[in-house]
C-alpha positions in Angstrom: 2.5 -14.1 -13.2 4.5 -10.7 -12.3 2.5 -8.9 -9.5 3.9 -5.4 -8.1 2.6 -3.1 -5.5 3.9 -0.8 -3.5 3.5 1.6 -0.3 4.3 4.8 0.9 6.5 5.3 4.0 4.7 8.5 4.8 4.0 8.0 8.2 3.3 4.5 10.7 1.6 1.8 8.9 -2.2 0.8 10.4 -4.7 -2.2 10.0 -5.6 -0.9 6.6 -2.5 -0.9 4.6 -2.5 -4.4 5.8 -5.4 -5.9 5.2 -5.4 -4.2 1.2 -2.4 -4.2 1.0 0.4 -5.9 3.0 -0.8 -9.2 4.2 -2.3 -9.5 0.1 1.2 -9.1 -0.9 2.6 -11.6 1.6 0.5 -14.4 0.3 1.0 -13.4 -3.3 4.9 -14.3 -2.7 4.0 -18.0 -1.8 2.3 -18.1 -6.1 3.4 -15.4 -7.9 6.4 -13.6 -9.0 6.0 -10.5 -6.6 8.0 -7.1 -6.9 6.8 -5.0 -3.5 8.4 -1.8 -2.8 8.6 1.2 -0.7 7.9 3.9 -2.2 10.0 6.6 -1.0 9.9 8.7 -4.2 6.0 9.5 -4.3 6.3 9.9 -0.2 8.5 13.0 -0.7 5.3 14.9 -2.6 3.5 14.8 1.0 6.6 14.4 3.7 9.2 17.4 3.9 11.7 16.7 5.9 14.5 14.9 5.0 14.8 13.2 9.4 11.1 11.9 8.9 11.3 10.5 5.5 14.3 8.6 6.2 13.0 7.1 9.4 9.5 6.6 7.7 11.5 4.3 5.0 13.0 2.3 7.3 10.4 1.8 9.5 8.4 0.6 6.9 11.2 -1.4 5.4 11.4 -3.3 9.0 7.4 -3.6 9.1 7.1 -5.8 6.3 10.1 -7.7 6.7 8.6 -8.1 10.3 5.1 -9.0 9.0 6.5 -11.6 6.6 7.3 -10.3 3.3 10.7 -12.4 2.3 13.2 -10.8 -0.1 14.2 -14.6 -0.9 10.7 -15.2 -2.8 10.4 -11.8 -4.0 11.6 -8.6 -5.0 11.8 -5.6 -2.1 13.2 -2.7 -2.5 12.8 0.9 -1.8 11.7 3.4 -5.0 15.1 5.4 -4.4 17.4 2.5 -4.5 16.4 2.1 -8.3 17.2 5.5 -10.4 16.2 4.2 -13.1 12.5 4.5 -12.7 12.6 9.0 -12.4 14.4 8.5 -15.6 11.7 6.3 -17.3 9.0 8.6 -16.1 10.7 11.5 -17.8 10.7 9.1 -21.0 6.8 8.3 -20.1 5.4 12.2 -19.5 5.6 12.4 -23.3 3.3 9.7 -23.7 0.3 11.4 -21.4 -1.2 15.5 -21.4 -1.5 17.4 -18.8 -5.7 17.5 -19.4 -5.2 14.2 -19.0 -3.1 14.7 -15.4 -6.1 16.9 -14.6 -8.6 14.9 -14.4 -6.9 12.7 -11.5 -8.9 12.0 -8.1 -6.5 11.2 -6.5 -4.6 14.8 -7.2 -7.8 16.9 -6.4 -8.3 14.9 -3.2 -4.9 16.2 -1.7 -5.3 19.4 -2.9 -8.8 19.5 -1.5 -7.1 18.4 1.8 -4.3 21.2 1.7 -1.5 19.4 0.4 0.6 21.9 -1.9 0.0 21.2 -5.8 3.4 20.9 -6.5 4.5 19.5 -9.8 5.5 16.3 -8.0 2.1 15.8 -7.0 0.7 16.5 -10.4 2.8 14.2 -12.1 2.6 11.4 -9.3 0.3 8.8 -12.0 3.7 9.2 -14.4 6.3 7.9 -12.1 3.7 5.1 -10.4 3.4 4.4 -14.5 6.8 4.0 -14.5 7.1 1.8 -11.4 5.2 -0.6 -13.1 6.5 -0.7 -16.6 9.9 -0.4 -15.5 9.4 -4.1 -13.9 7.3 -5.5 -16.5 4.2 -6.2 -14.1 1.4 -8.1 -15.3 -1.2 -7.6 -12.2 -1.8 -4.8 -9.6 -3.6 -4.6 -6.7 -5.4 -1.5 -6.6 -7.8 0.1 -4.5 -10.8 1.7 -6.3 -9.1 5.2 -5.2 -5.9 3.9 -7.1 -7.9 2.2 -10.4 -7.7 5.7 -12.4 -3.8 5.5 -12.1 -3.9 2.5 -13.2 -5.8 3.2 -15.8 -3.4 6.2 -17.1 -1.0 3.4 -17.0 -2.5 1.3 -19.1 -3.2 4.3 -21.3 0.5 5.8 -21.4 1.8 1.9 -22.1 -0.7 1.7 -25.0 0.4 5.0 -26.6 4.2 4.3 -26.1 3.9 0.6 -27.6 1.9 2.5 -30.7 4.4 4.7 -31.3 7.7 3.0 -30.6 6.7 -1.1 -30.8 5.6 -3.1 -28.0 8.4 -1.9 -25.4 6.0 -2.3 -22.4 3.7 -5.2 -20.7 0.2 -3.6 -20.2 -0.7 -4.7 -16.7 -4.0 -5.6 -15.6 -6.0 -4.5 -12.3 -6.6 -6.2 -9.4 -9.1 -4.5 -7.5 -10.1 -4.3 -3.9 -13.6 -5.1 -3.5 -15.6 -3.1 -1.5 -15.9 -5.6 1.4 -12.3 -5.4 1.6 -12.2 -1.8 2.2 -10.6 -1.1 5.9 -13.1 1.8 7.7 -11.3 3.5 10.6 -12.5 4.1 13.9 -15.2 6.8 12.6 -16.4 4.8 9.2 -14.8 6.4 6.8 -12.1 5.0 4.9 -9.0 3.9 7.2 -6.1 6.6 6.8 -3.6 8.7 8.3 -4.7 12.0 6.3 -8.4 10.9 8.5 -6.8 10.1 11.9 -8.9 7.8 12.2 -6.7 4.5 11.6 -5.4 1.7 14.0 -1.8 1.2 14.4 -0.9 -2.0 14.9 2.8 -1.8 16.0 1.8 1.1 18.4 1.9 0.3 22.1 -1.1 -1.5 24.2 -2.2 2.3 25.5 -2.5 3.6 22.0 -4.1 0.4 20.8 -6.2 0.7 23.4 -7.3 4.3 23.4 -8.0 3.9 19.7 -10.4 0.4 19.8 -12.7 2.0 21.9 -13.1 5.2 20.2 -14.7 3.4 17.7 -17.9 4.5 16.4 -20.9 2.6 17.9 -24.9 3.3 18.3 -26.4 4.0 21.7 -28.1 0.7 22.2 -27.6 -1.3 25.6 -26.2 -4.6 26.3 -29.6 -5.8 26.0 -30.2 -4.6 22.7 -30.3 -6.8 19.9 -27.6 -5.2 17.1 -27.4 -4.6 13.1 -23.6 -6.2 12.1 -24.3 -5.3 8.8 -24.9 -1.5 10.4 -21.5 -1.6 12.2 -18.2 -0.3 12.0 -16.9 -2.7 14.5 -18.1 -5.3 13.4 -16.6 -5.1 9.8 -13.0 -4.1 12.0 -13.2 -7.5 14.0 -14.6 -9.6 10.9 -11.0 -8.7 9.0 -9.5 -11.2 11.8 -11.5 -14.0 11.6 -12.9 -17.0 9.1 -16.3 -17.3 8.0 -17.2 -19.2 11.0 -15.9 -16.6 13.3 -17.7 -13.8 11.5 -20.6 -15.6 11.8 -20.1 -16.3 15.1 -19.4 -12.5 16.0 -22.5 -11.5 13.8 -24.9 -13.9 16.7 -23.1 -12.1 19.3 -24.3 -8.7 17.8 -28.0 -9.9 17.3 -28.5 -11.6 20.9 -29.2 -9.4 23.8 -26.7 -9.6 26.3 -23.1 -8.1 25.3 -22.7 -4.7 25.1 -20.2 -2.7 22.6 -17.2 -2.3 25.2 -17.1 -5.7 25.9 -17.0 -6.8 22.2 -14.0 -3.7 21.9 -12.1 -5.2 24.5 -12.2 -8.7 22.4 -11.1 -6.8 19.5 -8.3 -5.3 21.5 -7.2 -8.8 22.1 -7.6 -10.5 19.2 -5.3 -7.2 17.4 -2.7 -7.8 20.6 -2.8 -11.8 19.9 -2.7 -11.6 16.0 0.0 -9.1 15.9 2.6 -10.5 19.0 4.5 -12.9 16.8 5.0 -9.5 14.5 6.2 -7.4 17.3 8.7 -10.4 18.7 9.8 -9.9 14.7 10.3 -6.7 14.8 12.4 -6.1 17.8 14.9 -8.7 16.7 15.1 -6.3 13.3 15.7 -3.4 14.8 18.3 -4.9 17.2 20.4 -6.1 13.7 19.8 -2.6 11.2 23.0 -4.1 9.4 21.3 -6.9 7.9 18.1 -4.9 7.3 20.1 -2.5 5.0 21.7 -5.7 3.7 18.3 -6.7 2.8 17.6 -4.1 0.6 20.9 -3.9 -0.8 20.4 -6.8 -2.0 16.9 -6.3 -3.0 17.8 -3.8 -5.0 20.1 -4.9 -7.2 17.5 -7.6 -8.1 15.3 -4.7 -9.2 17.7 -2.9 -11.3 18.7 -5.8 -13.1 14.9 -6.1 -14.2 14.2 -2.6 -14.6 17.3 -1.8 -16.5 16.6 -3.8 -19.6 13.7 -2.3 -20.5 15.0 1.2 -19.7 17.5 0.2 -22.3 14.0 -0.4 -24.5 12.9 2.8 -24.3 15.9 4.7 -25.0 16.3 2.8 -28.0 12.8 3.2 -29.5 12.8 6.6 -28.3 16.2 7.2 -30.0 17.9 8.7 -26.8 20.1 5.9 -27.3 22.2 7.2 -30.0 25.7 5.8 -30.3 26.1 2.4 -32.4 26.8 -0.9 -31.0 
């Protein structure tokens, strides 16, 4: 099984990329064949300048070698190392209208939020259609927010394969469930755009500062408390096991702790979980050299998937005109 994903380097990385996204991927590596990515290409419709793009790629490059992602049982590249996918989503914008491009959420979200409707931005479901036909990708883990791309995906593989021949593997979804979702520190969904998220490589001031901002009732240490009812609660229970959730869900309903004490745990347990990570990540960015060796290497492992099926897709689409 072929799963792909991949993640923006548009600004620090918090608990929710890793919780849907990061640590998912990690694990998938250990059973699956995984292609993860940064995706530096679809970053640029949001990030501007050329200084804090390049440092948001390798930042994010170095947070999930750090975290555990390991180019020797996967894929892992960045988007811009491979040119072969804007090329493919040139080949692939014939394949989809721009009614179609539209009707995106995701597009009218951004633009809702001020971001400029730039073409780039329009066409952003093409080239993440291309990221994952390029690679033949069987699953994707999605978010509900992402399931429509997915869908137009699926759509533009469908149409190409009925036109031209079965060029393309139509992936499948692999959606987040809801109790999954990351909130941020004010319920809503976890996210830069919300500044509301939790960095996890930020320092213990930061970390700090943005625990116990998190959204709580007024009731008193001697109040019984609704988990189900809490954004805290659902931010601790993404560290623990069954037991420990339920365990953390009797501390909410017995009288006798109050919310800054069960904040300061969570501080902890986010400091505890993520020191091994941090002790990683130092030792990375001490040795850049091999980190750019890294995805070098990662890279060319990419292109010498992606480029066969380019080679497809000229050929059915004729572009590939001279005679063997």
């Amino acid at each position: 099984m072929r799963v792909l994903s991949g993640i923006q380097p548009s600004g620090r990385l918090h608990l929710g990329n890793y919780f849907s996204m990061m640590r998912r991927m990690i694990d998938y590596q250990a059973k699956t064949d995984l292609f993860a990515f940064i995706a530096s290409y679809h970053a640029t419709t949001t990030v501007n300048e050329g200084a804090v793009l390049r440092e948001g790629i390798l930042n994010a490059a170095i947070d999930f070698l750090a975290l555990g992602i390991d180019p020797d049982k996967c894929t892992f590249w960045v988007q811009s190392d491979v040119p072969e996918v804007t090329e493919l989503a040139w080949i692939l914008s014939t394949s989809i209208t721009v009614s179609q491009l539209e009707l995106a959420h995701s597009y009218k979200d951004k633009v809702a939020q001020g971001i400029v409707a730039s073409a780039g931005l329009f066409s952003y479901p093409v080239l993440m259609a291309a990221d994952i036909l390029l690679f033949g990708a069987q699953k994707v883990p999605v978010g509900k927010d992402q399931k429509q791309h997915l869908e137009i995906t699926r759509d533009i593989a469908q149409r190409f394969n009925n036109k031209y021949g079965e060029v393309f593997v139509v992936p499948e979804p692999d959606i987040l469930k809801d109790t999954e979702l990351v909130p941020g520190v004010d319920g809503r969904k976890m996210s830069k755009s919300y500044n509301n998220a939790i960095y996890f490589f930020a320092d213990e001031k930061e970390l700090k500062k943005s625990v116990m901002s998190i959204v709580t009732d007024s009731k008193g240490v001697q109040e019984a408390k609704d988990p189900d009812a809490s954004v805290l609660f659902q931010i601790y229970s993404l560290f623990l096991d069954p037991a420990g959730r339920e365990e953390l869900a009797d501390k909410f309903k017995t009288p006798g702790t109050g919310y800054g004490d069960l904040k300061k745990a969570l501080l902890a347990q986010v400091l505890e979980t993520f020191a091994p990570f941090r002790k990683r990540r130092a030792d990375l960015l001490a040795d850049i050299d091999s980190v750019m060796d890294q995805l070098q290497i990662g890279a060319r492992k990419a292109r010498a998937v992606a480029q066969p099926y380019l080679e497809r897709a000229r050929e059915a689409t004729g572009l590939a005109y001279r005679k063997k």
